[in-house]
C-alpha positions in Angstrom: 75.9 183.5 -14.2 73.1 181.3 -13.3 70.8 179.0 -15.8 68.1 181.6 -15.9 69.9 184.2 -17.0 71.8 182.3 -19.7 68.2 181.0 -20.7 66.5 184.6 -20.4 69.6 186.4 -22.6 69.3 183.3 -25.1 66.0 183.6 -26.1 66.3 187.1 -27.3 68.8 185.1 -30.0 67.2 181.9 -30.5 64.2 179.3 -30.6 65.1 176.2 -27.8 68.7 178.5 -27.0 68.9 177.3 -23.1 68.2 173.7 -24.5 70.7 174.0 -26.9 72.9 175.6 -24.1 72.3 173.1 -21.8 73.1 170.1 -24.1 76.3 172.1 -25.7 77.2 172.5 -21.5 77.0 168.5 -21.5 79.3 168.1 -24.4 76.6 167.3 -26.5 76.2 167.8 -30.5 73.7 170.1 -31.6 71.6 171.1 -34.7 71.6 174.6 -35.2 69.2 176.0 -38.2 69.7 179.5 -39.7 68.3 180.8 -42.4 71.3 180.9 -44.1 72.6 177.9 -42.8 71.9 174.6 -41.3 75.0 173.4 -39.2 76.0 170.6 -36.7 77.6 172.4 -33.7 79.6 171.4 -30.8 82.1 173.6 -28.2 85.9 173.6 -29.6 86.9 173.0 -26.1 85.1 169.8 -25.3 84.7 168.2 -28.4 85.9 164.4 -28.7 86.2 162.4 -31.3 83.6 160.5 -30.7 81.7 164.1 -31.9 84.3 165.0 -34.3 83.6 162.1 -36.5 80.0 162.4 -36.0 80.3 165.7 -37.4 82.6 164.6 -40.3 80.2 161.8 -41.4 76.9 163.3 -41.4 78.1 167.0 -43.4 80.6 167.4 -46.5 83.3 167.1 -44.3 84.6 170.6 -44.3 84.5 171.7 -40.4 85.3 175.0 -39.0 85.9 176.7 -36.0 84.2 179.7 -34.7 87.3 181.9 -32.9 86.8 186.0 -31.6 89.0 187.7 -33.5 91.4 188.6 -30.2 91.8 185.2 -30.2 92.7 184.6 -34.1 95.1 187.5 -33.6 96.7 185.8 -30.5 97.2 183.0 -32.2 98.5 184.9 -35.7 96.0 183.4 -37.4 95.7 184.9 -41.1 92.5 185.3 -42.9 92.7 183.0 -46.0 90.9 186.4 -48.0 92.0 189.2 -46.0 88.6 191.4 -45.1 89.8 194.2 -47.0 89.5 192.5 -50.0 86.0 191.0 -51.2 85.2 187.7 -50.0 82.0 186.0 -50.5 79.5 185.7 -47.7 80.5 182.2 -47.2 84.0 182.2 -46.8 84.2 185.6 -44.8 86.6 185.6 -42.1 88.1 181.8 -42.9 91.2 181.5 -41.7 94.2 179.6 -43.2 93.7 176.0 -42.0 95.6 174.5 -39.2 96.9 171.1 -36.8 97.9 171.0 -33.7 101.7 170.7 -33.3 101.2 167.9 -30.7 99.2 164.9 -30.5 98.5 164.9 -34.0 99.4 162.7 -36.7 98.1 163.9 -40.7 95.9 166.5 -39.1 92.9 165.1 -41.3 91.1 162.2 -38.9 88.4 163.0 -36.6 90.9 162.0 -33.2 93.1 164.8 -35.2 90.8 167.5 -35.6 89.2 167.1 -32.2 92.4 167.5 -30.7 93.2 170.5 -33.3 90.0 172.3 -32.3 90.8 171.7 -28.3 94.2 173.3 -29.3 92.4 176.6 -30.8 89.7 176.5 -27.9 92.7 176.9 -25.0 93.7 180.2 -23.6 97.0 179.1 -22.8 97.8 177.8 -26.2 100.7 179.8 -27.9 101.0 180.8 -31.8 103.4 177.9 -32.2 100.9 175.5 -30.7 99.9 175.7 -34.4 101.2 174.1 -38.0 99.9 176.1 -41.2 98.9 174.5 -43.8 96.5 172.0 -41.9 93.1 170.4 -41.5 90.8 172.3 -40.1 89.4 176.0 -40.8 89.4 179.0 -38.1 87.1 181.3 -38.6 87.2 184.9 -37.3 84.5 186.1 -35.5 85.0 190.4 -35.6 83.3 192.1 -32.2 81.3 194.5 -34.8 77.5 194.0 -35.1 77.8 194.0 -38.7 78.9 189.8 -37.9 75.8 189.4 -35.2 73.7 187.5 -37.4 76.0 184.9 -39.6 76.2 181.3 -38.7 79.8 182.0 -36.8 78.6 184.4 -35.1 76.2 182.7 -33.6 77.2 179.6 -33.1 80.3 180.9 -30.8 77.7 183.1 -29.2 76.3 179.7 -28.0 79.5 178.1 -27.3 80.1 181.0 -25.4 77.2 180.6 -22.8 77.8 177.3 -22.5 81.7 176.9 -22.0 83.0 180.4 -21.5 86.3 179.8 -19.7 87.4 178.3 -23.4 85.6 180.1 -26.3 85.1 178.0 -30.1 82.2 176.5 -31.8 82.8 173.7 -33.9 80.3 173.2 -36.7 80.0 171.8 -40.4 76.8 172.2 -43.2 74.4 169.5 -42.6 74.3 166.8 -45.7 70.4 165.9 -46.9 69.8 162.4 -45.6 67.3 161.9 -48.5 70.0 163.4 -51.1 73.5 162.8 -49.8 75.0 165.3 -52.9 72.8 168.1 -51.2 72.3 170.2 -48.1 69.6 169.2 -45.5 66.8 171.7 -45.6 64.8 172.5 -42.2 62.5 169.8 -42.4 65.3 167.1 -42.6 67.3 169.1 -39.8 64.7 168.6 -37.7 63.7 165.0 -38.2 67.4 164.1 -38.4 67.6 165.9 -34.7 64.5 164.0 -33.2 66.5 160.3 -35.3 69.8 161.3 -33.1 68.6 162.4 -30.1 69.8 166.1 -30.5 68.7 169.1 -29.3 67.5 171.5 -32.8 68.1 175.0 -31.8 66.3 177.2 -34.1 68.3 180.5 -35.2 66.5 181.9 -38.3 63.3 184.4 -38.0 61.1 181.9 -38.1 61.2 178.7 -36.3 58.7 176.5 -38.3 60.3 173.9 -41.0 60.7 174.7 -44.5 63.1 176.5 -46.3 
């Protein structure tokens, strides 16, 4: 698949989505903003820790990892709320947490969860690849259009563009730089992009600022 078509298919999904692509590609950190959401993002299979901690310290902390659902059930990963039962809109499809088996110490640093979130990204990896309870949050991604449009969703859809031969997207809610005990809005998204260098890919219906 060559770079125009990746671009051409991207922007039918988002604003700056072969940026963002390109800069995911180069194991890069991006800003992604939804309306529902406004998430750093990087690819589960290349992220360091350089990234992971980058992500850690700049959001509340709690990161997840966009999986497709073939891949949760490969790896017999349970749904925290099973989706036959309610589950608020924010929590849908979380997965019980989990380390790696190897190479990890408590599971909780940023060298730990990068290596956890490799782990999750890698075809070959095998169920008992995995400890349960752990660190870091899969999060099931179903095939169905009714998931299209959530943050997950999209997010992987990215990933998936730019690294496909090992499907994730890490990401985490971005933190308000001018109020640490809230979320950033657009506005702040976008000036904290243009502060760090990063590419903001714009995922909402509208790509101005506010929110």
């Amino acid at each position: 698949m060559t770079t125009s078509i990746i671009e051409t298919r991207e922007r039918r999904l988002t604003h700056d989505g072969g940026r963002g692509i390109r800069a995911l590609a180069a194991g890069e950190t991006i800003v992604m903003i939804d309306d529902s959401a406004i998430v750093l993002m990087a690819c589960a299979g290349t992220v360091t820790t350089a990234q992971m901690a980058f992500i850690i310290r700049h959001t509340g902390g709690f990161v997840q990892v966009a999986l497709h659902e073939v891949v949760c059930d490969r790896l017999l990963l349970a749904e925290a709320i099973p989706s036959d039962r309610y589950a608020p809109a924010h929590s849908r499809g979380q997965c019980v947490a989990v380390d790696a088996a190897m190479g990890t110490t408590t599971g909780i640093s940023g060298t730990d969860r990068a290596r956890t979130a490799r782990v999750l990204a890698d075809p070959s990896t095998e169920p008992n690849g995995l400890t349960r309870p752990g660190h870091l949050v899969p999060v099931r991604v179903k095939a169905s259009s009714g998931t299209a449009r959530t943050v997950p969703a999209l997010a992987l859809k990215l990933a998936d563009w730019a690294h496909p031969s090992s499907s994730g997207a890490v990401f985490a809610d971005l933190e308000s730089s001018d109020d640490p005990t809230q979320l950033a809005n657009s506005e702040e998204a976008v000036r904290f992009a243009d502060r760090h260098g990063l590419v903001a890919v714009h995922t909402g219906r509208t790509s101005a600022p506010g929110r």
